[in-house]
CHARMM-style PDB file with segment names, atoms N, HN, CA, C and O in Angstrom:
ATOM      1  N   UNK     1     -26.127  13.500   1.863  1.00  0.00      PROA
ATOM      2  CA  UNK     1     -26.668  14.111   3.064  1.00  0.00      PROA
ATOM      3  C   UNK     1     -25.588  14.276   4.123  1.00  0.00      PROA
ATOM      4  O   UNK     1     -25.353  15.394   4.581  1.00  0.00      PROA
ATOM      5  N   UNK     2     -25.056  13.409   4.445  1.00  0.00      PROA
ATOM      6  HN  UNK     2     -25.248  12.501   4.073  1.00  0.00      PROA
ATOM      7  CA  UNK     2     -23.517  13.398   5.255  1.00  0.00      PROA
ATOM      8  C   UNK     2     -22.948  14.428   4.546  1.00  0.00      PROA
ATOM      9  O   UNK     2     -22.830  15.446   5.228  1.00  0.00      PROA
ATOM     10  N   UNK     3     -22.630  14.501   3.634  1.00  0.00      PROA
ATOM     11  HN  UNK     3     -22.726  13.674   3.081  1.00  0.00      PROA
ATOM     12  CA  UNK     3     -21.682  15.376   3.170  1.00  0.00      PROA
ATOM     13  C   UNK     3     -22.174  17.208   3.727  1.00  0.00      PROA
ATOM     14  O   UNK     3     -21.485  18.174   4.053  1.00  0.00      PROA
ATOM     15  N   UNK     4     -23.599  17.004   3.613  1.00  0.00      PROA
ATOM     16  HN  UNK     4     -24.159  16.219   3.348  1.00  0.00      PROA
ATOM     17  CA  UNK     4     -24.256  18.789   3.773  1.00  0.00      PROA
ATOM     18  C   UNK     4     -24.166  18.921   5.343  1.00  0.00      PROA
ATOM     19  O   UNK     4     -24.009  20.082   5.721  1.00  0.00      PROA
ATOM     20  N   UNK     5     -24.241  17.869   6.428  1.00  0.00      PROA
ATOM     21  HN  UNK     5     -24.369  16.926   6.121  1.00  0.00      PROA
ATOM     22  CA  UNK     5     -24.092  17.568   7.315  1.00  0.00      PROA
ATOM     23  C   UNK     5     -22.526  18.152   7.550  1.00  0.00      PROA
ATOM     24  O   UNK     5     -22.326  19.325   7.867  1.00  0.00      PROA
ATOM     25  N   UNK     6     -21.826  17.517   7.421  1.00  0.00      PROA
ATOM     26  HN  UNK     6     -21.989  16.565   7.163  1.00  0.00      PROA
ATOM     27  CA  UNK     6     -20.333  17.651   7.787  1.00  0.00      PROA
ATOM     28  C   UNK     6     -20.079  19.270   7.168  1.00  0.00      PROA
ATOM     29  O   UNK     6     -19.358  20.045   7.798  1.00  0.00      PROA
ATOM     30  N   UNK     7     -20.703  19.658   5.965  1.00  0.00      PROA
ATOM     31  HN  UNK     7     -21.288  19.029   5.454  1.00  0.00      PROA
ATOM     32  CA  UNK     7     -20.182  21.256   5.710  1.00  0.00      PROA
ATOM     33  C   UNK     7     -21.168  21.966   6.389  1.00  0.00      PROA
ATOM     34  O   UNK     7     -20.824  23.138   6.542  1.00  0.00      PROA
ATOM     35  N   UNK     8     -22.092  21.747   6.783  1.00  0.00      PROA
ATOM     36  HN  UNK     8     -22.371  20.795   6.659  1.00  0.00      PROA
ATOM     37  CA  UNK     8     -22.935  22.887   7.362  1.00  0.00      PROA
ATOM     38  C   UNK     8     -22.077  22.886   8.749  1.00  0.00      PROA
ATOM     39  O   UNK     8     -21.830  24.005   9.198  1.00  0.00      PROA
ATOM     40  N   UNK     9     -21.619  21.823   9.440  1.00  0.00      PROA
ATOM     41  HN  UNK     9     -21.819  20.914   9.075  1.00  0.00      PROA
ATOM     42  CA  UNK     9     -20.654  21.618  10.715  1.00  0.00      PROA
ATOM     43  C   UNK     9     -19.534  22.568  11.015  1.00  0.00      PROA
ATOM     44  O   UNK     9     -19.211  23.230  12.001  1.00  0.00      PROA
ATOM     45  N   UNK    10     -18.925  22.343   9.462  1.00  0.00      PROA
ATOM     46  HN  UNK    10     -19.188  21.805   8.661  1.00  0.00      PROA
ATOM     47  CA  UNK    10     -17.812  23.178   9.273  1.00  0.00      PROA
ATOM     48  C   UNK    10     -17.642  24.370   9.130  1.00  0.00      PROA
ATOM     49  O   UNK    10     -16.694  25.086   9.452  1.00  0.00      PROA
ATOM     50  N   UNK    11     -18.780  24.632   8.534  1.00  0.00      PROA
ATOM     51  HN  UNK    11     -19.550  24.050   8.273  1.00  0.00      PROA
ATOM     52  CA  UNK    11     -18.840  26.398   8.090  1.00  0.00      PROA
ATOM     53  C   UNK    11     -19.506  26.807   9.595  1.00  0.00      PROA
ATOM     54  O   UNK    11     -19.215  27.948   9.952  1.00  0.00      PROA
ATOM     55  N   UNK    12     -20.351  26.039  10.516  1.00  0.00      PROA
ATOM     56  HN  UNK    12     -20.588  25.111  10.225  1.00  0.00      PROA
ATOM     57  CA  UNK    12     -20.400  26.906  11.622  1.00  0.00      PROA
ATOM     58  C   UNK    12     -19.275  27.118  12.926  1.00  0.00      PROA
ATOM     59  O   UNK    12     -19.499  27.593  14.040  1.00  0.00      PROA
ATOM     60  N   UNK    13     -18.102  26.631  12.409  1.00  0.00      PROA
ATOM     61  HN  UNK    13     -17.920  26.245  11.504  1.00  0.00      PROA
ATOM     62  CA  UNK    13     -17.183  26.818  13.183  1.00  0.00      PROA
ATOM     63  C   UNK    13     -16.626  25.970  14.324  1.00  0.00      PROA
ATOM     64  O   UNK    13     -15.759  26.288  15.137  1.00  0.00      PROA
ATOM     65  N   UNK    14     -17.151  25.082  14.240  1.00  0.00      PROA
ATOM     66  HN  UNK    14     -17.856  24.823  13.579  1.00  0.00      PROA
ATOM     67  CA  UNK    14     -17.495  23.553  15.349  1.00  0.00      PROA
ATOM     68  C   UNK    14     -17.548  22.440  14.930  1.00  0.00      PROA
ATOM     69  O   UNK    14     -18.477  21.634  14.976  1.00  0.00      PROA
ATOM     70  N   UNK    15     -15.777  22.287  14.176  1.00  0.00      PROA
ATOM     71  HN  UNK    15     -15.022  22.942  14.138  1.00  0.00      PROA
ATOM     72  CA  UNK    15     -16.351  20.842  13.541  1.00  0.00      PROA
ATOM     73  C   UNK    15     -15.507  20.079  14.415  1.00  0.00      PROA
ATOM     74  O   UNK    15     -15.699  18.864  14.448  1.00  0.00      PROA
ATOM     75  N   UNK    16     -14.347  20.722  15.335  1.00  0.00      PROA
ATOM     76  HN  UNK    16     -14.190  21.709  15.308  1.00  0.00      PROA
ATOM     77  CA  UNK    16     -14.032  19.862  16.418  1.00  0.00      PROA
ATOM     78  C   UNK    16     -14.736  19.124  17.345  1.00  0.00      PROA
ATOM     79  O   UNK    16     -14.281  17.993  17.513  1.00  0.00      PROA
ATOM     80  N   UNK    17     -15.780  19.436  18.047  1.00  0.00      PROA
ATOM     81  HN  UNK    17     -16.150  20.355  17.910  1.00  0.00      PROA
ATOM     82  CA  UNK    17     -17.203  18.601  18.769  1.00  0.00      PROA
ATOM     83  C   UNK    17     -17.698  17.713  17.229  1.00  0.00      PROA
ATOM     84  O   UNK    17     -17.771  16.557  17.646  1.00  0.00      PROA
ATOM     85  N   UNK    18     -17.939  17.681  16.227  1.00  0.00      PROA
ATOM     86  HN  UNK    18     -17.879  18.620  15.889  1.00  0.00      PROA
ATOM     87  CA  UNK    18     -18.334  17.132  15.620  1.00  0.00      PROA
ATOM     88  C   UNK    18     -18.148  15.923  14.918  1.00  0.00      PROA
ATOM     89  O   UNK    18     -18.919  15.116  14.398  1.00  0.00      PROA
ATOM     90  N   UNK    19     -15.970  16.073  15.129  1.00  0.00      PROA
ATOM     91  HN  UNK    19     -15.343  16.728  15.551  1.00  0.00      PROA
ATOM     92  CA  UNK    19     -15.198  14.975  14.226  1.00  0.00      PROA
ATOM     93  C   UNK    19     -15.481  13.494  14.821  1.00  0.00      PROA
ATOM     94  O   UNK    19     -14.614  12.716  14.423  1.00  0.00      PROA
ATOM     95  N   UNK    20     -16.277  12.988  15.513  1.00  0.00      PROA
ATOM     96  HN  UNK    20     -16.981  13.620  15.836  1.00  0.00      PROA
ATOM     97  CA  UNK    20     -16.885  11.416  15.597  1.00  0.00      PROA
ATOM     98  C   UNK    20     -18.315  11.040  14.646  1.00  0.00      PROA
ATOM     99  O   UNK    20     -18.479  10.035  13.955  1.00  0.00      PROA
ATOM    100  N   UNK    21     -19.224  12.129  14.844  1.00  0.00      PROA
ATOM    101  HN  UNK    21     -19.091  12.946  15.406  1.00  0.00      PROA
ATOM    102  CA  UNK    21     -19.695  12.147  13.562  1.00  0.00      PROA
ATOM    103  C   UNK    21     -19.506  12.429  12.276  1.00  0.00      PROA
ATOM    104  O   UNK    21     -20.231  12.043  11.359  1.00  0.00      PROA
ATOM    105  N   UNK    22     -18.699  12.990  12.194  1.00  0.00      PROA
ATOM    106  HN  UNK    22     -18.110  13.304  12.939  1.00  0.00      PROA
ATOM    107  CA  UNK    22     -18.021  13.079  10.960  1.00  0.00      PROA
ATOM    108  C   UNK    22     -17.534  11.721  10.241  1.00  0.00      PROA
ATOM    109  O   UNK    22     -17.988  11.241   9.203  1.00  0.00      PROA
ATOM    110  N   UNK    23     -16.276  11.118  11.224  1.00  0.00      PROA
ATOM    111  HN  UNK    23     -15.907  11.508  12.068  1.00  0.00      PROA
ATOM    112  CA  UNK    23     -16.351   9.781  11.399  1.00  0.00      PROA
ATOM    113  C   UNK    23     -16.984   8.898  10.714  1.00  0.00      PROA
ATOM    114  O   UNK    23     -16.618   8.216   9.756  1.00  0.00      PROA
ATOM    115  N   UNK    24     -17.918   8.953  11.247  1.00  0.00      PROA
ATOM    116  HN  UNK    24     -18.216   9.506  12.025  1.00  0.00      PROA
ATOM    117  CA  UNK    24     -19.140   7.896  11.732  1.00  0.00      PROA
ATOM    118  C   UNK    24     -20.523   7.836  10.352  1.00  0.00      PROA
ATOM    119  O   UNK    24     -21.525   7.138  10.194  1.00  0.00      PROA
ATOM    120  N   UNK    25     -20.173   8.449   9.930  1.00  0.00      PROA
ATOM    121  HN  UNK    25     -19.359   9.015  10.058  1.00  0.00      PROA
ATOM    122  CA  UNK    25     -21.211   9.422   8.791  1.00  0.00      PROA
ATOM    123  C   UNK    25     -20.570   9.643   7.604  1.00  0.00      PROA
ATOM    124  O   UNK    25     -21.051   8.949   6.709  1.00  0.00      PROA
ATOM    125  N   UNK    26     -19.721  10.303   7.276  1.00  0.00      PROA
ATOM    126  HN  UNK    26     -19.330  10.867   8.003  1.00  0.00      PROA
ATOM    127  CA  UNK    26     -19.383  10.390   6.100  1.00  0.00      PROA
ATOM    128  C   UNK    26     -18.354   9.430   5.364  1.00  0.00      PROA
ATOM    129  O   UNK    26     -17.196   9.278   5.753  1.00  0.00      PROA
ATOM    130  N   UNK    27     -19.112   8.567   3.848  1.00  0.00      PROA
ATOM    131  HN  UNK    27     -20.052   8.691   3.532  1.00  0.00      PROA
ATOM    132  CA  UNK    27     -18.307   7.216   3.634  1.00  0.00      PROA
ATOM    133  C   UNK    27     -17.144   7.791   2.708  1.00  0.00      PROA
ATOM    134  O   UNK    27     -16.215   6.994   2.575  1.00  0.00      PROA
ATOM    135  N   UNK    28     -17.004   8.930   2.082  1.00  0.00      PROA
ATOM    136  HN  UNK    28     -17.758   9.578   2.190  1.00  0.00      PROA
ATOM    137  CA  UNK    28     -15.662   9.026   1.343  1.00  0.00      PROA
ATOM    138  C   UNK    28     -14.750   9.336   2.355  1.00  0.00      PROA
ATOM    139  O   UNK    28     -15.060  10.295   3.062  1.00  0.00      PROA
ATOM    140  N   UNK    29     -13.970   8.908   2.537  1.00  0.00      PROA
ATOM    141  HN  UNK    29     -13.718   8.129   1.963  1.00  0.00      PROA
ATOM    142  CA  UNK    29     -12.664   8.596   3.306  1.00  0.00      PROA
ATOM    143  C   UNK    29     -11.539   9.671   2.974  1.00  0.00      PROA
ATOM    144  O   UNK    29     -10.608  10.056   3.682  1.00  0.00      PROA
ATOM    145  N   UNK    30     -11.955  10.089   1.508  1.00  0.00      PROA
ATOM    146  HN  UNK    30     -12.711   9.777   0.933  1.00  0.00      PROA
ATOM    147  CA  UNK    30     -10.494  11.137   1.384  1.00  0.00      PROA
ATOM    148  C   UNK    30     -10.999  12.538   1.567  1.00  0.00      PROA
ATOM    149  O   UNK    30     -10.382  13.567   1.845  1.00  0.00      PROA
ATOM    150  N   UNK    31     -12.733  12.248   1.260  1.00  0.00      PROA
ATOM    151  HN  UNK    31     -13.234  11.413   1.034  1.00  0.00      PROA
ATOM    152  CA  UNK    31     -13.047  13.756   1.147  1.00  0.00      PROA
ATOM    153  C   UNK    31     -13.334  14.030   2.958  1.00  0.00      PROA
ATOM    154  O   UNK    31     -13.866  15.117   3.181  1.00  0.00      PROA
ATOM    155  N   UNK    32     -13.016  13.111   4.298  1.00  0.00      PROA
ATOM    156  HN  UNK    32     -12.584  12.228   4.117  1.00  0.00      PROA
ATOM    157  CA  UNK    32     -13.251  13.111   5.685  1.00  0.00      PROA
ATOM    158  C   UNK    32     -11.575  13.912   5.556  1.00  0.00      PROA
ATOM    159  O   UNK    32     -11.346  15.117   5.661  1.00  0.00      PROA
ATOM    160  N   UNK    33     -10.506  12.717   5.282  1.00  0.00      PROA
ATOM    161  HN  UNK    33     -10.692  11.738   5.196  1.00  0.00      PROA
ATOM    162  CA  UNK    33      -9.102  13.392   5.356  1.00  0.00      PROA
ATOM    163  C   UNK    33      -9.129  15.162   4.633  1.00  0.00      PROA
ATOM    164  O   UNK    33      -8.538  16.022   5.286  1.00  0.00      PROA
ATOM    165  N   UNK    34      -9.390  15.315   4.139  1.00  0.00      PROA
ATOM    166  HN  UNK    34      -9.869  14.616   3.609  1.00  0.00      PROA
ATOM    167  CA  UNK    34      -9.382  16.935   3.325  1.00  0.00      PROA
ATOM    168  C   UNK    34      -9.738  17.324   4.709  1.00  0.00      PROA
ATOM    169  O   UNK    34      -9.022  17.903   5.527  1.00  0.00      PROA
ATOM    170  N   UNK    35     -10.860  16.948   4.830  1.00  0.00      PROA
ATOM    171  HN  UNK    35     -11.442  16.478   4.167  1.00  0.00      PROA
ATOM    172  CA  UNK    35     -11.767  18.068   5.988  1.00  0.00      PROA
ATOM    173  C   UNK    35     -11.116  18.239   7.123  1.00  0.00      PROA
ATOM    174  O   UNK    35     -11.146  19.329   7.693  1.00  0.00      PROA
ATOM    175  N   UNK    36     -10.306  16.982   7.706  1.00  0.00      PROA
ATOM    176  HN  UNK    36     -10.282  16.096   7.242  1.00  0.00      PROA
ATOM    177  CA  UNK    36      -9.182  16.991   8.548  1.00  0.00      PROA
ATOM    178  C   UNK    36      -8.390  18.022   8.648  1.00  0.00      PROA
ATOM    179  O   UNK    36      -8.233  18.794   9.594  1.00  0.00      PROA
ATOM    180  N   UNK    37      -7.761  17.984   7.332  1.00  0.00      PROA
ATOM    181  HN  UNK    37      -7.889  17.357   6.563  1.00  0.00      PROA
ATOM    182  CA  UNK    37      -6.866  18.631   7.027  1.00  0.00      PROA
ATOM    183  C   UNK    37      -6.801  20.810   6.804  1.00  0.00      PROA
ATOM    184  O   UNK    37      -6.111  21.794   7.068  1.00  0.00      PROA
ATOM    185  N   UNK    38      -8.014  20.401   6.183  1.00  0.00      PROA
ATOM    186  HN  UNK    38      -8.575  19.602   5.968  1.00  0.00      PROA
ATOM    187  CA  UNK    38      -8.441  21.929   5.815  1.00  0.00      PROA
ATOM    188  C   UNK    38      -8.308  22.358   7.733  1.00  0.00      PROA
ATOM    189  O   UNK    38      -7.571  23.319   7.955  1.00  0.00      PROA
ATOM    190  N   UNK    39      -8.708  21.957   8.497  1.00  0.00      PROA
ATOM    191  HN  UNK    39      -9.306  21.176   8.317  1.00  0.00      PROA
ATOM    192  CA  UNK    39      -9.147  22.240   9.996  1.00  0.00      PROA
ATOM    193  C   UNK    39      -8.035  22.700  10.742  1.00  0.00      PROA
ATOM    194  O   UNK    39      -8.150  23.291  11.816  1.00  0.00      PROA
ATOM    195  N   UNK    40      -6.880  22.419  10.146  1.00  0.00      PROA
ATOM    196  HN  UNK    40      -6.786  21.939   9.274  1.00  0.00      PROA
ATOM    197  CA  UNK    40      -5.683  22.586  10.928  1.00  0.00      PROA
ATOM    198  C   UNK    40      -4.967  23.292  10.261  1.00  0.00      PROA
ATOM    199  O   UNK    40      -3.756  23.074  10.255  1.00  0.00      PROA
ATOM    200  N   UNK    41      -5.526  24.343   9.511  1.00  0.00      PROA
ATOM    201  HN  UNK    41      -6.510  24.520   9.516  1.00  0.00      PROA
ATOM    202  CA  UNK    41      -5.314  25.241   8.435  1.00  0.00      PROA
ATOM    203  C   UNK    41      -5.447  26.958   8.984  1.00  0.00      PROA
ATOM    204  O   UNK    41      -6.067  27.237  10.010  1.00  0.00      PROA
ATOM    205  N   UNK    42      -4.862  27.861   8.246  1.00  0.00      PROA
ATOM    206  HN  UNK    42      -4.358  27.634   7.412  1.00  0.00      PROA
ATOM    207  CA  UNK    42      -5.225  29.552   9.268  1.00  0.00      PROA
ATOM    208  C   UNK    42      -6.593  29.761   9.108  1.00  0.00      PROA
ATOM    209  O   UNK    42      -7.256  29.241   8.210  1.00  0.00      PROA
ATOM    210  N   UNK    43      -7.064  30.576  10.034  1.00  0.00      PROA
ATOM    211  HN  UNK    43      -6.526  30.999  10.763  1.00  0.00      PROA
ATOM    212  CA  UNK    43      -8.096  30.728   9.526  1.00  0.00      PROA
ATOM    213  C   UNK    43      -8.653  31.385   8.177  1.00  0.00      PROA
ATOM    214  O   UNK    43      -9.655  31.064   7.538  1.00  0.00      PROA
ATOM    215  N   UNK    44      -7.712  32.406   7.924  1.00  0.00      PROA
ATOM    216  HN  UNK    44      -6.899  32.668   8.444  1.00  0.00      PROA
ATOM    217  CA  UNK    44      -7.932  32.867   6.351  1.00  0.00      PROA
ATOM    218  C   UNK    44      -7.636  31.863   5.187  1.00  0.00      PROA
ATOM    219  O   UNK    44      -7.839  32.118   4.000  1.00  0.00      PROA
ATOM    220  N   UNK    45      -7.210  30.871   5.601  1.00  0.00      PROA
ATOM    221  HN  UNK    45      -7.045  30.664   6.565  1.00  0.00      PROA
ATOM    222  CA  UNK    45      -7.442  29.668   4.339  1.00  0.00      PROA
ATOM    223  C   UNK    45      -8.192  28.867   4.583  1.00  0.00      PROA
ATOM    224  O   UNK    45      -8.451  28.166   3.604  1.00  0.00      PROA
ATOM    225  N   UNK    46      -8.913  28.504   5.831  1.00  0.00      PROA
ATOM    226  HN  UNK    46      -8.703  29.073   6.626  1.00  0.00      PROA
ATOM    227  CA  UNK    46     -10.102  27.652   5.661  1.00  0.00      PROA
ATOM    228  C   UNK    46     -11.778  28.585   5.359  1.00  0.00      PROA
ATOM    229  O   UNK    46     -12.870  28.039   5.197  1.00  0.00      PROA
ATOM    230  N   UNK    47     -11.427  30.431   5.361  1.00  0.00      PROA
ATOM    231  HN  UNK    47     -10.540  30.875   5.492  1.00  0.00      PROA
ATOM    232  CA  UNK    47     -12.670  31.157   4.822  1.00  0.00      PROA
ATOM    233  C   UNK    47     -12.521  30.965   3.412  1.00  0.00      PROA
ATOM    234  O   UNK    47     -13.593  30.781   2.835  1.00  0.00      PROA
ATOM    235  N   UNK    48     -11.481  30.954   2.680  1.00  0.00      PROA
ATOM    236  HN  UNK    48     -10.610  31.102   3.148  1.00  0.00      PROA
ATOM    237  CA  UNK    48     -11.490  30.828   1.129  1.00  0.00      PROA
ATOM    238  C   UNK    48     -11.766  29.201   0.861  1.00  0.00      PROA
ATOM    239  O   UNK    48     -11.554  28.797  -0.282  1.00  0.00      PROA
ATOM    240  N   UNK    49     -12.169  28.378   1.738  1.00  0.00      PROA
ATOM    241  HN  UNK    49     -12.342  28.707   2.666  1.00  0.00      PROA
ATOM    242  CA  UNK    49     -12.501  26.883   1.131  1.00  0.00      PROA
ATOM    243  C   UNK    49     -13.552  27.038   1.610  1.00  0.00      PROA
ATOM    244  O   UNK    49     -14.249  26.334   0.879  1.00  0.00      PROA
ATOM    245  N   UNK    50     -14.156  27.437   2.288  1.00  0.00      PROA
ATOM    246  HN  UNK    50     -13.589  28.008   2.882  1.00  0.00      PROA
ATOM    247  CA  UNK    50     -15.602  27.576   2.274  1.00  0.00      PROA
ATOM    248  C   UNK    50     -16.069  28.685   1.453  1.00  0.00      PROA
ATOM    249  O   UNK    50     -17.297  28.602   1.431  1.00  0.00      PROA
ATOM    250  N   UNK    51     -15.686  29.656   0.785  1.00  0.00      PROA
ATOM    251  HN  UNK    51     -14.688  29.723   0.802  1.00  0.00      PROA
ATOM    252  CA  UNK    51     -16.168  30.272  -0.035  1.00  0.00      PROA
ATOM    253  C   UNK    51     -16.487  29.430  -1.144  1.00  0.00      PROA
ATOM    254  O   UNK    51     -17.538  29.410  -1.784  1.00  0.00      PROA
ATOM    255  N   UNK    52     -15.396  28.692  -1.307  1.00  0.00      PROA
ATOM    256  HN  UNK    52     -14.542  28.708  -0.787  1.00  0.00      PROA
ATOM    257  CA  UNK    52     -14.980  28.387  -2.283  1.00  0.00      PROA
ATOM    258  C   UNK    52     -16.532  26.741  -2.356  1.00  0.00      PROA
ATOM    259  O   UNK    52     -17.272  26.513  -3.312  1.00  0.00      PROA
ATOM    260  N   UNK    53     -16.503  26.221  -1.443  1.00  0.00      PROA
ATOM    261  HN  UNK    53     -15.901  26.406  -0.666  1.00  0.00      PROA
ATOM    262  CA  UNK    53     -17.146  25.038  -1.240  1.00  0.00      PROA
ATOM    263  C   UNK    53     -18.861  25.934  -1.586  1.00  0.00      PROA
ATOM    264  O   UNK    53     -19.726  25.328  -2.219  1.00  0.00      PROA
ATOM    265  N   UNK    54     -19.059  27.080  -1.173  1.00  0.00      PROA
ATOM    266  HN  UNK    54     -18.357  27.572  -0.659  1.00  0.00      PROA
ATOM    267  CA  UNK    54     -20.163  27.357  -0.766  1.00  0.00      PROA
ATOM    268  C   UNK    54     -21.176  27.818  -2.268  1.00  0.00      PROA
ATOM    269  O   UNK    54     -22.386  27.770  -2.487  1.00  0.00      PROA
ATOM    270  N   UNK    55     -19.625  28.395  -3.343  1.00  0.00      PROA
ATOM    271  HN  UNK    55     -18.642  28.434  -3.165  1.00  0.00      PROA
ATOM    272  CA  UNK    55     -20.189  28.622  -3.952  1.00  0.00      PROA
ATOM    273  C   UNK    55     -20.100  27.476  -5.261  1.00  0.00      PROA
ATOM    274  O   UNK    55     -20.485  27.702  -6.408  1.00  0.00      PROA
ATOM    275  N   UNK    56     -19.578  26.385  -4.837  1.00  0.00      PROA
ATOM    276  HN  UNK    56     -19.266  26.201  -3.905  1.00  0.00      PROA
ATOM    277  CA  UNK    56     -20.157  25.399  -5.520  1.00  0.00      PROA
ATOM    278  C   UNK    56     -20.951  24.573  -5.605  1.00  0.00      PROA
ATOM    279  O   UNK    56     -21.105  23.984  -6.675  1.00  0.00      PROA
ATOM    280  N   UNK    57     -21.628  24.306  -4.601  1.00  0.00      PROA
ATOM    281  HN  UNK    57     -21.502  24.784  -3.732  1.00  0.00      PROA
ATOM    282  CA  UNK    57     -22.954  24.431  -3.766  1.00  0.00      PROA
ATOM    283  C   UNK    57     -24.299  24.774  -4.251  1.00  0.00      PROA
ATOM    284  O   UNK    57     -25.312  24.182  -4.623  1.00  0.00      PROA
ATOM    285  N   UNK    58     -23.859  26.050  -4.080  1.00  0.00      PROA
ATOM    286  HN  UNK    58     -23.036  26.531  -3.777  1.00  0.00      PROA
ATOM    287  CA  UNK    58     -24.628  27.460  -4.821  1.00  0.00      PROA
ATOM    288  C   UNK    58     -25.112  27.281  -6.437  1.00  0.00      PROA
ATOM    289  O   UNK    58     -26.214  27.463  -6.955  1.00  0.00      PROA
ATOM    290  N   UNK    59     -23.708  26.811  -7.059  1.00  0.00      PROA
ATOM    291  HN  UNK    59     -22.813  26.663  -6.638  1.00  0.00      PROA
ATOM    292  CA  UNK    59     -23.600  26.325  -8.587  1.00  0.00      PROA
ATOM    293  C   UNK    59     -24.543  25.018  -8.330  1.00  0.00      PROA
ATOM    294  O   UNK    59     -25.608  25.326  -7.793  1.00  0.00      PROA
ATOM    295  N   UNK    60     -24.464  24.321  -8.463  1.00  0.00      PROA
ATOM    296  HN  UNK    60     -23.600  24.071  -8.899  1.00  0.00      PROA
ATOM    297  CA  UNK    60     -24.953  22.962  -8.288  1.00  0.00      PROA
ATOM    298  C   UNK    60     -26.281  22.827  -8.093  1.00  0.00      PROA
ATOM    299  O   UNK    60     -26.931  22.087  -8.831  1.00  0.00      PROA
ATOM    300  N   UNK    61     -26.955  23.635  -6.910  1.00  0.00      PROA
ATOM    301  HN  UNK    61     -26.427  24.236  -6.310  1.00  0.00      PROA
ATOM    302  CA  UNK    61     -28.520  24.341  -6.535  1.00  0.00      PROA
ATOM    303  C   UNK    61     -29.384  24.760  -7.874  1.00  0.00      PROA
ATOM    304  O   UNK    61     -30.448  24.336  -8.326  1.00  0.00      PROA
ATOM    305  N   UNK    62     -28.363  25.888  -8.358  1.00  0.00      PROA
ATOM    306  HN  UNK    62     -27.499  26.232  -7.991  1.00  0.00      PROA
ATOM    307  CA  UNK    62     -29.014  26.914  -9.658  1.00  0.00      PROA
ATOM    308  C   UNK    62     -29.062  25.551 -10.261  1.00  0.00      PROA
ATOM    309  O   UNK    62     -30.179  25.049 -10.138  1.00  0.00      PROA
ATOM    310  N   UNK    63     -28.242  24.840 -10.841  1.00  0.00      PROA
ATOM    311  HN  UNK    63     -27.334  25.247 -10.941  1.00  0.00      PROA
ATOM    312  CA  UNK    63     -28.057  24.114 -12.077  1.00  0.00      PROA
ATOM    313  C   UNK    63     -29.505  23.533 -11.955  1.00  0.00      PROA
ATOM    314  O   UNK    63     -30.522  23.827 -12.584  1.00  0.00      PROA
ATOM    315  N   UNK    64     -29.254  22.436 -10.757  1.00  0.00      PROA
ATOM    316  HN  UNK    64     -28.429  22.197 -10.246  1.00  0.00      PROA
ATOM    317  CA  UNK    64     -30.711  21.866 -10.696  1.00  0.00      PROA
ATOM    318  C   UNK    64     -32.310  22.408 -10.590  1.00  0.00      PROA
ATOM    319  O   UNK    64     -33.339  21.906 -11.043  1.00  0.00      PROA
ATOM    320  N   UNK    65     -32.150  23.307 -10.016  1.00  0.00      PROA
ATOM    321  HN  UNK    65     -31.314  23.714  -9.648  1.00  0.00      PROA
ATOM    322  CA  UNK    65     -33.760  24.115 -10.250  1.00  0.00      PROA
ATOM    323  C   UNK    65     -33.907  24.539 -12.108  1.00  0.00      PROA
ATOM    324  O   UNK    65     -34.976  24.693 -12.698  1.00  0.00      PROA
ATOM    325  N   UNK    66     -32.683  24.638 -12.650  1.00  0.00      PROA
ATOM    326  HN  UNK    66     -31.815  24.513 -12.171  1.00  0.00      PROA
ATOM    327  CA  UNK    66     -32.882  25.592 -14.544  1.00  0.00      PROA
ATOM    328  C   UNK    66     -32.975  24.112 -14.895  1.00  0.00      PROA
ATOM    329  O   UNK    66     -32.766  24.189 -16.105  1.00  0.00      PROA
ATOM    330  N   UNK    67     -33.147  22.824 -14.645  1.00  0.00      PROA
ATOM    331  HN  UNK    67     -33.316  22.761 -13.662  1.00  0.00      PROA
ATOM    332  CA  UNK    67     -33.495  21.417 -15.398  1.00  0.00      PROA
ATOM    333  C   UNK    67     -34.805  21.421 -15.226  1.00  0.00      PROA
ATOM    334  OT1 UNK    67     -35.488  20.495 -15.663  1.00  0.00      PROA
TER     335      UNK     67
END
């Protein structure tokens, strides 16, 4: 849940107001550092990690509704 939390944050463009909850909330520690990291990135490489995040996501959704 943290985790959909912190990407729904991210993909709306405002994860700077957000990075104490982020913090505070999400317990993998490397996947918080990525997110760090992705943030201080151009913006045309943090739209291809959210493509990229979104449509694995996406994958993951389908999978579970065809079980």
């Amino acid at each position: 849940m943290a985790f959909l939390l912190i990407l729904f944050v991210f993909t709306s463009g405002t994860l700077a107001p957000a990075r104490d909850l982020a913090d505070s909330s999400l317990t993998d520690k490397e996947l918080l550092n990525q997110f760090k990291a992705i943030e201080k990135m151009q913006e045309n490489d943090k739209s291809v990690i959210k493509i990229l995040i979104d449509a694995f996501i996406t994958k993951k959704k389908i999978q579970q509704l065809a079980q």
